[in-house]
C-alpha positions as CSV (number, residue, x, y, z in Angstrom):
1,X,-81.2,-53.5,-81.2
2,X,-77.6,-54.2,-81.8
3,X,-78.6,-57.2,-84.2
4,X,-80.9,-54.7,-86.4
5,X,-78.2,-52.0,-86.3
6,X,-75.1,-54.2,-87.2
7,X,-77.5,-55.7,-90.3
8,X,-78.6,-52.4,-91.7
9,X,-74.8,-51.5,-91.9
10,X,-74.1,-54.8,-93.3
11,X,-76.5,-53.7,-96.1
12,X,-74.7,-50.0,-96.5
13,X,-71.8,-51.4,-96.9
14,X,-72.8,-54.1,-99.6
15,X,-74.4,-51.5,-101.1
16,X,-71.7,-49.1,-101.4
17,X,-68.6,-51.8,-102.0
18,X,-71.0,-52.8,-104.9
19,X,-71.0,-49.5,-106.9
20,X,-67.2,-49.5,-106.5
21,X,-67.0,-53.1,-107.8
22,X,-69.3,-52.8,-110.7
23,X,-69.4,-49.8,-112.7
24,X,-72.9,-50.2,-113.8
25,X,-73.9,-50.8,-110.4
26,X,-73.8,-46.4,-109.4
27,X,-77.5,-46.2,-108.7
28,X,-76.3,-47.8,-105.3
29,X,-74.0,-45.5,-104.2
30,X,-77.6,-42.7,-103.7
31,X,-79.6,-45.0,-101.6
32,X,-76.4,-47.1,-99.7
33,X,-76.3,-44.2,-96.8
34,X,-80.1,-44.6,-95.9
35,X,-79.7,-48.1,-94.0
36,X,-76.5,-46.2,-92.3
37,X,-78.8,-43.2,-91.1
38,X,-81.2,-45.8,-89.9
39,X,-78.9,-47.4,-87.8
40,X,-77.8,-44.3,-86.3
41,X,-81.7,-43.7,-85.0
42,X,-81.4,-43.7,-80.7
43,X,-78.0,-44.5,-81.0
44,X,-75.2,-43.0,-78.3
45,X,-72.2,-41.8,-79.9
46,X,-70.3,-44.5,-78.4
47,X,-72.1,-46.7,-80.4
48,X,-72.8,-44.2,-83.7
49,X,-68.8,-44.9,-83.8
50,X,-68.9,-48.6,-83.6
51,X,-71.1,-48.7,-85.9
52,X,-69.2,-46.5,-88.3
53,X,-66.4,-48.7,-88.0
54,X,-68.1,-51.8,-88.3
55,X,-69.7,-50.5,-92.0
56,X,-66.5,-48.8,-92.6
57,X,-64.4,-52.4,-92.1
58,X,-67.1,-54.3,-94.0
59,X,-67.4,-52.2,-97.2
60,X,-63.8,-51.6,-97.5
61,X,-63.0,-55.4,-97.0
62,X,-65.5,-55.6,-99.9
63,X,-64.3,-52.8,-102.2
64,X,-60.8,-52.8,-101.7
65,X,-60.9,-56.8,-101.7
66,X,-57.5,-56.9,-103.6
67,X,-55.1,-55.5,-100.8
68,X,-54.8,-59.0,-100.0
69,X,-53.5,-59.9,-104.1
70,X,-51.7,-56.6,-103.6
71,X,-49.3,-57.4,-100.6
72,X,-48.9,-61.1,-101.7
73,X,-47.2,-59.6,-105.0
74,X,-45.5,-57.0,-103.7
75,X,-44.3,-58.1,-100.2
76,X,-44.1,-62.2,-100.9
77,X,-46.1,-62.9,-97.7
78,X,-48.7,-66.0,-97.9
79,X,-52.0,-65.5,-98.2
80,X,-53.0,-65.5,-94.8
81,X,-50.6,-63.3,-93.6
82,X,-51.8,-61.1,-96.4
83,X,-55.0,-60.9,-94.9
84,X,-54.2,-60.2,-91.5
85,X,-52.1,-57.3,-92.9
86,X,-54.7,-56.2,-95.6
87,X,-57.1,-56.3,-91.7
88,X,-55.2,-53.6,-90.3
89,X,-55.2,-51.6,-93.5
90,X,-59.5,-52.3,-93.4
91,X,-59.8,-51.2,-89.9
92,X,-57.6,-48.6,-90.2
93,X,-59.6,-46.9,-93.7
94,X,-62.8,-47.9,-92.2
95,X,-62.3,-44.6,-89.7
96,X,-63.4,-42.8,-92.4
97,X,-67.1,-44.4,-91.8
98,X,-66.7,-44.3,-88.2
99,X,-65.4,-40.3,-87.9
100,X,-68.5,-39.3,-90.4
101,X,-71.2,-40.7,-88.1
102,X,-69.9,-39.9,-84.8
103,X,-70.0,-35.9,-86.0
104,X,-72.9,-36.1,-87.7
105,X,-74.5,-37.8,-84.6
106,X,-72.7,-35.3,-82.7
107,X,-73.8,-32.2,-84.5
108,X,-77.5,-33.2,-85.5
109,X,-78.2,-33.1,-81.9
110,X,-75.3,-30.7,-80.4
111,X,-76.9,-27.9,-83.1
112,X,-80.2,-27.1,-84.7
113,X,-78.4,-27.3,-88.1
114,X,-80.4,-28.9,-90.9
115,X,-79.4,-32.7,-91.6
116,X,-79.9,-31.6,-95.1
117,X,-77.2,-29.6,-94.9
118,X,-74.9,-31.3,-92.0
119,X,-74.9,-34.6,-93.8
120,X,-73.6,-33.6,-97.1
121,X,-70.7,-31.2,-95.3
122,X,-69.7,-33.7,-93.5
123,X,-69.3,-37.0,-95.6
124,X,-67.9,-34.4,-98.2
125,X,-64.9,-33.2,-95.9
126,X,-64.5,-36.6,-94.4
127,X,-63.6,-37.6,-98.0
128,X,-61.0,-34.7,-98.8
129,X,-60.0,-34.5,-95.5
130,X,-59.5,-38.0,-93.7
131,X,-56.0,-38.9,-93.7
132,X,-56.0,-41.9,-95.7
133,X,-54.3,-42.5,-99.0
134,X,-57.5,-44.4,-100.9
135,X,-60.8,-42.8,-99.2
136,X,-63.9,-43.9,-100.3
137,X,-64.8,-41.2,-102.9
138,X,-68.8,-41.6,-103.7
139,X,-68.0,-39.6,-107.2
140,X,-65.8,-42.3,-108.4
141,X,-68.6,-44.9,-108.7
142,X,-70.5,-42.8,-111.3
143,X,-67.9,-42.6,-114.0
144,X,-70.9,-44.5,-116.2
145,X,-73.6,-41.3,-115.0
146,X,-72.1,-38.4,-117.0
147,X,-74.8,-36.4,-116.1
148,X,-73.8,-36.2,-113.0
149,X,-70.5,-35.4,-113.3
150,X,-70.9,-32.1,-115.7
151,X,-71.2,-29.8,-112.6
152,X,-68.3,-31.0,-111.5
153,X,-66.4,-28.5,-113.5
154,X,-66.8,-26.0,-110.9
155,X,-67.0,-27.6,-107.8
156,X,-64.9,-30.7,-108.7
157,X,-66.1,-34.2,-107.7
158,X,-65.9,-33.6,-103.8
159,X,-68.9,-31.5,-104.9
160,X,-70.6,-34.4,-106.2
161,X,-69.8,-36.6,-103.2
162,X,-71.6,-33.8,-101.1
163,X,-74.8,-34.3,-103.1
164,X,-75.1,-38.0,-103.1
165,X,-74.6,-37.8,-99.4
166,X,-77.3,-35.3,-99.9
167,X,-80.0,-37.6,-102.3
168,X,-79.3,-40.3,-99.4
169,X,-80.4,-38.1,-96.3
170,X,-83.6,-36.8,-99.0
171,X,-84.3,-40.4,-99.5
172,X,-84.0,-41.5,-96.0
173,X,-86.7,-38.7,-94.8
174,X,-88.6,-39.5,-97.5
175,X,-89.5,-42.9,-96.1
176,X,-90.4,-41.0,-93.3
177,X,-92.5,-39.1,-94.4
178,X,-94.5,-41.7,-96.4
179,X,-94.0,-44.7,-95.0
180,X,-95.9,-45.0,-91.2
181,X,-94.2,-48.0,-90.2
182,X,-90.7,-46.1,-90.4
183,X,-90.1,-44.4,-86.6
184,X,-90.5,-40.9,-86.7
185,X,-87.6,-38.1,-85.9
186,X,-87.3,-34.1,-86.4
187,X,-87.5,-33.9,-89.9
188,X,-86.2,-30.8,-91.7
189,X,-88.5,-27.9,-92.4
190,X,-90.4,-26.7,-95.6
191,X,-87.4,-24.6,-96.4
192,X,-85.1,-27.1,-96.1
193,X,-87.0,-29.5,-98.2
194,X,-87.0,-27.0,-101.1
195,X,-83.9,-25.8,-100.8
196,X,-82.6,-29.4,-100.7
197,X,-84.5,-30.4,-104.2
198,X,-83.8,-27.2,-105.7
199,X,-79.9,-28.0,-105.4
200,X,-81.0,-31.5,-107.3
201,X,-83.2,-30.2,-109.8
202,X,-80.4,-27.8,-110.9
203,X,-77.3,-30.0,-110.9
204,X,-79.2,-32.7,-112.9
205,X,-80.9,-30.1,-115.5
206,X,-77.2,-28.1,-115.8
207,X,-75.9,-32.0,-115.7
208,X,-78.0,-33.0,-118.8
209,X,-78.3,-29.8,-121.0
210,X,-74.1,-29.4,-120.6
211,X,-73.7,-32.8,-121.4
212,X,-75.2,-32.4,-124.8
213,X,-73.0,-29.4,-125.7
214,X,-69.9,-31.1,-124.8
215,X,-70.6,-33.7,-126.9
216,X,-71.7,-31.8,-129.7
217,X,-68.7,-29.3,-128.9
218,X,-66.1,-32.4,-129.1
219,X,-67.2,-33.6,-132.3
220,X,-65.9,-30.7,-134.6
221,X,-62.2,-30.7,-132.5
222,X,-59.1,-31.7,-134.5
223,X,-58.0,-35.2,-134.2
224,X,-55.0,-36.1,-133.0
225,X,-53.7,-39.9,-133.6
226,X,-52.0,-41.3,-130.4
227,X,-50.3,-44.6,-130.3
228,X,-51.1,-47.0,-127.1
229,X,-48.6,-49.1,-126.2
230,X,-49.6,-51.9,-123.3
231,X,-46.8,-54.3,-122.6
232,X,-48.5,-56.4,-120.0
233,X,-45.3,-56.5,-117.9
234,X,-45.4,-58.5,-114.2
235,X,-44.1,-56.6,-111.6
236,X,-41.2,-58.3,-109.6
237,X,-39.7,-57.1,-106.5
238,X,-35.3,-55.7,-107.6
239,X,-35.9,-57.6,-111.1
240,X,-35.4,-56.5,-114.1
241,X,-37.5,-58.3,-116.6
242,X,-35.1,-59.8,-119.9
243,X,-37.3,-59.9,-123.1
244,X,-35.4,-62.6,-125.9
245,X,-34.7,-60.0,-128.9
246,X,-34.5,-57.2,-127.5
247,X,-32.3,-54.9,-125.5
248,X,-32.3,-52.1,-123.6
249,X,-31.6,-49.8,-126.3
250,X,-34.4,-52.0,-128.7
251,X,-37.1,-52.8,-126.1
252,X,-40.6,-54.3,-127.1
253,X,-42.3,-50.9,-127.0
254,X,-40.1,-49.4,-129.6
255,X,-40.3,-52.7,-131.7
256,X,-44.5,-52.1,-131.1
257,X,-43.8,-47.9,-131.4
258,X,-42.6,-48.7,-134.9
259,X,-45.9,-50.9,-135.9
260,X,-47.9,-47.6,-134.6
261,X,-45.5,-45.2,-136.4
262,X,-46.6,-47.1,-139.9
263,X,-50.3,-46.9,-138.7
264,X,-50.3,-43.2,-138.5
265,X,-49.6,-42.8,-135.3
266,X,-48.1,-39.0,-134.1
267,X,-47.6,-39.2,-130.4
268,X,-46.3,-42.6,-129.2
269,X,-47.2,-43.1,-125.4
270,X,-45.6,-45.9,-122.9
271,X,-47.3,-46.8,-119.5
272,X,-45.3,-46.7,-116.0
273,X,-43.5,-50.1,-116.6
274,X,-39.7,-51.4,-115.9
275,X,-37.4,-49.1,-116.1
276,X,-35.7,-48.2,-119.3
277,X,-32.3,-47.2,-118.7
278,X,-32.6,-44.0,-120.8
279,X,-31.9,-41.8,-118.0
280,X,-28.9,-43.6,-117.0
281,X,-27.3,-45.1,-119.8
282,X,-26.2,-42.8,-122.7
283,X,-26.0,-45.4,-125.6
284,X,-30.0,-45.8,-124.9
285,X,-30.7,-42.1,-125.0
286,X,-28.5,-41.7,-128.5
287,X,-30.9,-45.3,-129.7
288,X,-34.8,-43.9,-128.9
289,X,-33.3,-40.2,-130.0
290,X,-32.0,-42.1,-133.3
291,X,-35.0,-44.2,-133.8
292,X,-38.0,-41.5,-132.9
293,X,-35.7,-39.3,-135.7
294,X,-36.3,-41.9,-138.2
295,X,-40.0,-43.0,-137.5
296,X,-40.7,-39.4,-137.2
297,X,-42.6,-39.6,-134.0
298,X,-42.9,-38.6,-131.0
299,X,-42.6,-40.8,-128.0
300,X,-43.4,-40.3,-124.5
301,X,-42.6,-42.9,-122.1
302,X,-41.7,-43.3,-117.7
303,X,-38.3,-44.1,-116.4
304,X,-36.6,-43.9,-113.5
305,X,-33.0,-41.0,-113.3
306,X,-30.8,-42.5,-110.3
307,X,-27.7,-40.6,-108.9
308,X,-24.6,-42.6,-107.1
309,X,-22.1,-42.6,-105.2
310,X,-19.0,-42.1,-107.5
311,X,-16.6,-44.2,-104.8
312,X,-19.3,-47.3,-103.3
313,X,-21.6,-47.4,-106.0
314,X,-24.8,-47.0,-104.2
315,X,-28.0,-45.1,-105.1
316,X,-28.2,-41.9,-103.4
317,X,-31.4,-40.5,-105.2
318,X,-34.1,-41.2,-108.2
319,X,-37.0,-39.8,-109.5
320,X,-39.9,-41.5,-111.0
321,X,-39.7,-39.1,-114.1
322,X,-41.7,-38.8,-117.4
323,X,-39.3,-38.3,-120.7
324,X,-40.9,-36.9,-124.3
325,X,-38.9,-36.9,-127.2
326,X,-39.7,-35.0,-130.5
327,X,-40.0,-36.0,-133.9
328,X,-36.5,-35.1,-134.6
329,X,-35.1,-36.6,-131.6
330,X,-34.7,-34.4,-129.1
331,X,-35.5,-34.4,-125.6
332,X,-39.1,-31.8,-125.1
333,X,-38.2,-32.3,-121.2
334,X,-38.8,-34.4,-118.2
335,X,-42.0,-34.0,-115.2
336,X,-40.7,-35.7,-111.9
337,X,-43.4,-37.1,-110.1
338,X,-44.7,-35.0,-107.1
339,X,-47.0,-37.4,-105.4
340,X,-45.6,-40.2,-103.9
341,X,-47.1,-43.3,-102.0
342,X,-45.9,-43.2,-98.5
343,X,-44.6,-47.0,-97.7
344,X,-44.0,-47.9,-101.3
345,X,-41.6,-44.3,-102.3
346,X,-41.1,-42.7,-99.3
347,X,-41.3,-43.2,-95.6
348,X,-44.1,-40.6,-94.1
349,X,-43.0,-37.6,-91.6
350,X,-43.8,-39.5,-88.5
351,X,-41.8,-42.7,-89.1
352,X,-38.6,-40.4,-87.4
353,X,-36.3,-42.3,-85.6
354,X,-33.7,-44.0,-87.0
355,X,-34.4,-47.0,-85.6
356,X,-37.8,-47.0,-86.5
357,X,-37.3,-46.3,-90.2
358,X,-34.7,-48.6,-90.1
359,X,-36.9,-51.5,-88.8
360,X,-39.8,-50.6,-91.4
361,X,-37.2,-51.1,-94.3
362,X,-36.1,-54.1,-93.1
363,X,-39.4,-55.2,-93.3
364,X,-40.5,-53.9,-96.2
365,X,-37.6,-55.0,-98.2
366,X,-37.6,-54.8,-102.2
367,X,-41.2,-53.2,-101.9
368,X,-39.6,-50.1,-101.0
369,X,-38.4,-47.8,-103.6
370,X,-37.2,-44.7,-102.3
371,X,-37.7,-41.9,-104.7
372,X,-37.1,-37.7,-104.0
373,X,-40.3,-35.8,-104.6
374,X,-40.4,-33.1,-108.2
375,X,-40.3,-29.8,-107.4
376,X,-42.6,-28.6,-110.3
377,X,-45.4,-29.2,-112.1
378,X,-44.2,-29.1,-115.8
379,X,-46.2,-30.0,-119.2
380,X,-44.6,-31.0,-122.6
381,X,-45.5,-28.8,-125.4
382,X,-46.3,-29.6,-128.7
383,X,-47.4,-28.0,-131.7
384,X,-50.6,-29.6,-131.1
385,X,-51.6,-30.2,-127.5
386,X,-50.0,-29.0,-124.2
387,X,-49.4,-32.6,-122.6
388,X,-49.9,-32.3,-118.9
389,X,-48.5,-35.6,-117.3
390,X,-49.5,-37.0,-114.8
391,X,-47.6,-40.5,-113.2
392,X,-49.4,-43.7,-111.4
393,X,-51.8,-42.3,-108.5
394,X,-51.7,-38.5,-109.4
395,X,-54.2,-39.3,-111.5
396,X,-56.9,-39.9,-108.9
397,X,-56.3,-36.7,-106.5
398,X,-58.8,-33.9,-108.2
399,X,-57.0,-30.7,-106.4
400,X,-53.7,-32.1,-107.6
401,X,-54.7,-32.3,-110.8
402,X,-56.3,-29.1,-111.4
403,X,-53.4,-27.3,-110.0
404,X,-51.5,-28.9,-112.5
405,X,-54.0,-27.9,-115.5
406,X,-53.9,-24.1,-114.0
407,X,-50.1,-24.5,-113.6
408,X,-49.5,-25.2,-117.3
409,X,-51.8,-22.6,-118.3
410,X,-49.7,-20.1,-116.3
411,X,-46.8,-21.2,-118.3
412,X,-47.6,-20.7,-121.7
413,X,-50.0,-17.8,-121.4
414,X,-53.8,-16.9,-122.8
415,X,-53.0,-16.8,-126.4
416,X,-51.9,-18.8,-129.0
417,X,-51.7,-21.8,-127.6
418,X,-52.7,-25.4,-127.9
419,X,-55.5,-26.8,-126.2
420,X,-54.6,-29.1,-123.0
421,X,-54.5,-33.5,-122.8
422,X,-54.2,-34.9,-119.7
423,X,-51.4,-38.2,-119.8
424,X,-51.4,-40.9,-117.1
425,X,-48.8,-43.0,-117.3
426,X,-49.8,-46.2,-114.5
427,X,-48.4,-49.8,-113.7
428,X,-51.9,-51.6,-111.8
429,X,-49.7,-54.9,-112.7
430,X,-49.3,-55.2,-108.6
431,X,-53.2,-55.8,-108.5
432,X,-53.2,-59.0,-110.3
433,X,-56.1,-60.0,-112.0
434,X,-58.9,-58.1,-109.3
435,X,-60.9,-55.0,-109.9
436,X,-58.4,-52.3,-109.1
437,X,-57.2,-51.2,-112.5
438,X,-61.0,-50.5,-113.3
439,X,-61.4,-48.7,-109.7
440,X,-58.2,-46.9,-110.9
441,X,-59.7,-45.7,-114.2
442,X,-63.1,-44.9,-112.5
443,X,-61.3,-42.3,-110.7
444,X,-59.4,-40.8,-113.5
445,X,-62.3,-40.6,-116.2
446,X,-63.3,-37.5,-113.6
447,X,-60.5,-35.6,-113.8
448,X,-61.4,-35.1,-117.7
449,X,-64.3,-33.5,-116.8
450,X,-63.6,-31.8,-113.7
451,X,-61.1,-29.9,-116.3
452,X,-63.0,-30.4,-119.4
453,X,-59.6,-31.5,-121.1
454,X,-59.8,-34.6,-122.9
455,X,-58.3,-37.4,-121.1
456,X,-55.5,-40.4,-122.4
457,X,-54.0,-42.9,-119.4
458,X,-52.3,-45.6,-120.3
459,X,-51.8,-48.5,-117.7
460,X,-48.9,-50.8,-118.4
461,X,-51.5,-54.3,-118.1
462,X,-54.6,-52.5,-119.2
463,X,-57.2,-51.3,-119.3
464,X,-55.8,-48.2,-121.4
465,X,-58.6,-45.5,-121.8
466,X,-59.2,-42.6,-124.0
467,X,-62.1,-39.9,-122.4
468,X,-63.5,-36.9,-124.0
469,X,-64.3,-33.7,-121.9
470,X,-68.0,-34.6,-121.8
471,X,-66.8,-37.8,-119.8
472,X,-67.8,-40.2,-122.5
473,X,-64.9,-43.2,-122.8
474,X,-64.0,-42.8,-126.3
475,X,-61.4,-45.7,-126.4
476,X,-61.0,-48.6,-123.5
477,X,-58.1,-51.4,-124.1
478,X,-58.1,-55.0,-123.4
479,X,-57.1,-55.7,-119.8
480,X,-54.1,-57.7,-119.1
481,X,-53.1,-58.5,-123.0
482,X,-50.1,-57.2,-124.6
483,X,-50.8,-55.1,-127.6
484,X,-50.2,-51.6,-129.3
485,X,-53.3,-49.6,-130.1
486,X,-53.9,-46.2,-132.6
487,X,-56.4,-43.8,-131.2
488,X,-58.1,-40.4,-132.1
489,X,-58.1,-38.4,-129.1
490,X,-60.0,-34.8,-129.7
491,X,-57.5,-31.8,-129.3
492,X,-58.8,-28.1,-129.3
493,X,-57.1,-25.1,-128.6
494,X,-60.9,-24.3,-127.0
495,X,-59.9,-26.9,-124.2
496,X,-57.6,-24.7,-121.6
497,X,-59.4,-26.0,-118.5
498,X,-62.5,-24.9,-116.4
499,X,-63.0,-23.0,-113.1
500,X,-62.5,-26.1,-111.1
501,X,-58.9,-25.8,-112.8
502,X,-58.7,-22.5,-111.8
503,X,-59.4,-22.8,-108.1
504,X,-59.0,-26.2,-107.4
505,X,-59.2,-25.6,-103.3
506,X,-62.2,-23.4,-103.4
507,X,-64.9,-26.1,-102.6
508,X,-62.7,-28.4,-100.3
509,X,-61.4,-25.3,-98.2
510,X,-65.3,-24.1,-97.9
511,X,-66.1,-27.5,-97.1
512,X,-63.6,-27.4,-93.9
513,X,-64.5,-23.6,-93.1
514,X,-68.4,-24.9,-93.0
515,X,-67.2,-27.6,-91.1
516,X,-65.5,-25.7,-88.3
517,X,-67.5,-23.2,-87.9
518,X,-70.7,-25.7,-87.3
519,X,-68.2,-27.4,-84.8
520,X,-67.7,-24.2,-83.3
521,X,-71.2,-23.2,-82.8
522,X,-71.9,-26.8,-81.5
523,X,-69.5,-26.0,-78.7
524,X,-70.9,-22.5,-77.7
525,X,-74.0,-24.2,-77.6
526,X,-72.8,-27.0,-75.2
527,X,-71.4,-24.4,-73.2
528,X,-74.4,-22.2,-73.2
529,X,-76.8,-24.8,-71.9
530,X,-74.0,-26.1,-69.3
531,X,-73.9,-22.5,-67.9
């Protein structure tokens, strides 16, 4: 029995790592849960956890494959002890797996609950609500099927991830309905059953009929001509990289920003890179305010602002902080990054002795980069697009995203003003040569339809993409080459984001109420029968 179980989560998780891997592989990701519910059949909770955990370790190991590139380039370790760190990480995400089939196993049999609807609640709010800082997000494997990301626009992707979990559970009764050699369970009702494929036929049919209009929608827009600029930089841990040439107040960008700038280009954007010196040195802020004047562009670009100690010298505080500067040469303002990677630019709450957080910096060395949290969401206004930016990983947290969308919206009012572009601004150059940088972009072609705001992120070594509110990839850059690109992005004062923009929590606070409240009855019922 063990043998058979442990196999058909081997095959869950090669399923599921696969449509992570490969975009085109997304069909997976709506059958890989079926093995996983088979495995569960007769199983103890004891063992519906070890099992969980087992599929979770195997199909992160598989997805997330380049943890082990990751902490070679970042912490200097060799490869082996790479992998034995990149292990603890695996085990540790794999809870995810583990935590959704213990409670479903719990609930399917502690309530009389439909599967049909248990399932999808619960591998839903295991994904928004699992504390880990990558969770396996189902929605992110189907940035190639845009009709079934339209309907995220109300409900956001977690909304999607509830009804793969969904097609998997239909699927998996399916075969037993049809198939006699399958063993046999309580399968849901008529009403269940209709109400299940009703919820399908209706997010495909809205999914395919909305993805037409936007498409036909985007193609009368205004087009705006962005300049890409992808210097290809390799990280390195406390270095500063010196390009022969140039300077700090002449780096390559601007010598590529200029190329762009004779191209047509009116919005200049650099990725996350090295940083600049603009916001510490002034000779550098009088060069790009000098230079943008005369090109007669506008450039937005990342930097990091540090503040020291006037007597020793040392760094006290920086922000990772996004700059624009107009066409004349002045400074439009500057969005300090809010979300932070705990380990890599902060230390989390727990971490609260001194002794302990002075242990963990030891060992983490160079790779940590202390920087203060913004205090605001703020977007750079233009004459022709409100710029909401957005810097490394708050690209691939929906909620976070919206917010900022509705928060921007606040700002300027209902009238009048320009339609909304969403601006990543990433450095993926710690990943090497694996598939994160396309996992990265996966996530963030979402977050243009989830707002229906057209979508430009820029990754310092590729790829660079371009996506239109319909979800289509308009533009998508050479990965890992150096080069300077001029785009058309669609601009429309039309695009001021959706509902999903407007209540960004709705779905994922329903999600946990649900969640709860099926908990709760669980126990009543426990108690009940006990009595």
């Amino acid at each position: 029995m063990w043998l058979k179980q442990l196999m058909l989560m081997f095959i869950f998780a090669a399923l599921l790592s696969a449509a992570f891997i490969r975009q085109s592989d997304f069909f997976f990701t709506w059958i890989a849960f079926v093995p996983l519910l088979f495995a569960l059949e007769k199983a103890s909770l004891k063992r519906s956890y070890l099992l969980g955990l087992f599929g979770g370790l195997v199909a992160y190991a598989m997805a997330m494959y380049w943890m082990v590139d990751f902490i070679v380039l970042s912490k200097g370790l060799t490869r082996l002890e790479s992998t034995l760190l990149a292990f603890i990480v695996w085990l540790y995400c794999a809870h995810q797996i583990a935590a959704i089939t213990l409670i479903f196993q719990w609930l399917r049999r502690a309530t009389t609950v439909s599967e049909f609807l248990l399932f999808p609640i619960i591998v839903a709010a295991m994904t928004v609500y699992f504390p880990v800082l990558f969770p396996m997000k189902l929605a992110e494997t189907q940035s190639d099927f845009l009709p079934a990301l339209q309907a995220t626009q109300w409900v956001g992707t977690h909304g999607l991830d509830a009804l793969i979990a969904l097609v998997n559970i239909i699927v998996f009764y399916s075969i037993h309905r049809f198939i006699p050699l399958a063993p046999r369970g309580e399968a849901p009702g008529k009403l269940a059953w209709l109400i299940a494929g009703f919820i399908v036929i209706v997010w495909f049919s809205y999914g395919h009929s909305s993805y037409r209009w936007w498409q036909q929608e985007t193609t009368a827009w205004d087009k705006l001509k962005v300049g890409i600029v992808q210097p290809n930089e390799t990280p390195t841990l406390g270095k500063t990289i010196q390009h022969v040439g140039y300077s700090l107040s002449f780096p390559p960008e601007m010598h590529m920003t200029e190329r762009l700038s004779e191209l047509g280009a009116k919005i200049v954007v650099w990725p996350e890179a090295q940083p600049k010196g603009y916001l510490n040195h002034q000779q550098v802020q009088h060069a790009f305010a000098a230079r943008t004047q005369d090109l007669a562009v506008q450039l937005i670009f990342q930097d990091t602002s540090q503040r020291r100690n006037a007597l020793t010298g040392k760094i006290e505080s920086q922000y990772n902080t996004a700059i624009m500067i107009d066409a004349t040469g002045s400074e439009l303002g500057q969005y300090q990054k809010l979300k932070r990677i705990p380990f890599g630019e902060y230390l989390p709450w727990f971490v609260g002795e001194p002794a302990s957080k002075a242990a963990i910096k030891r060992w983490l060395g160079d790779f940590l980069n202390e920087i203060q949290a913004g205090d605001q969401f703020l977007s750079f206004d233009t004459e022709s697009a409100t710029i909401i930016p957005l810097i490394c990983y708050e690209t691939t947290f929906p909620a976070f995203v919206g917010t900022a969308v509705h928060k921007s919206r606040l700002e300027r009012g209902q009238t009048d003003r320009p339609g909304g572009l969403l601006l990543g601004l990433s450095n993926d150059g710690w990943f090497g040569s694996s598939i994160q940088p396309y996992q990265h972009i996966m996530s963030s072609t979402l977050r243009a339809v989830e707002n229906r705001l057209p979508l430009v992120h820029v990754t310092n070594n590729g790829p660079s993409i371009v996506v239109s509110p319909s979800g289509d990839r308009l533009f998508e850059s050479d990965f890992r080459r150096a080069a300077g690109y001029l785009v058309d992005v669609p601009i429309s004062n039309k695009a001021q984001g959706s509902f999903y923009s407007q209540h960004p929590a709705l779905f994922d606070r329903a999600l946990l109420a649900l969640l709860i409240l099926i908990c709760g009855l669980a126990l009543v019922r426990s108690a009940t029968i006990q009595s």
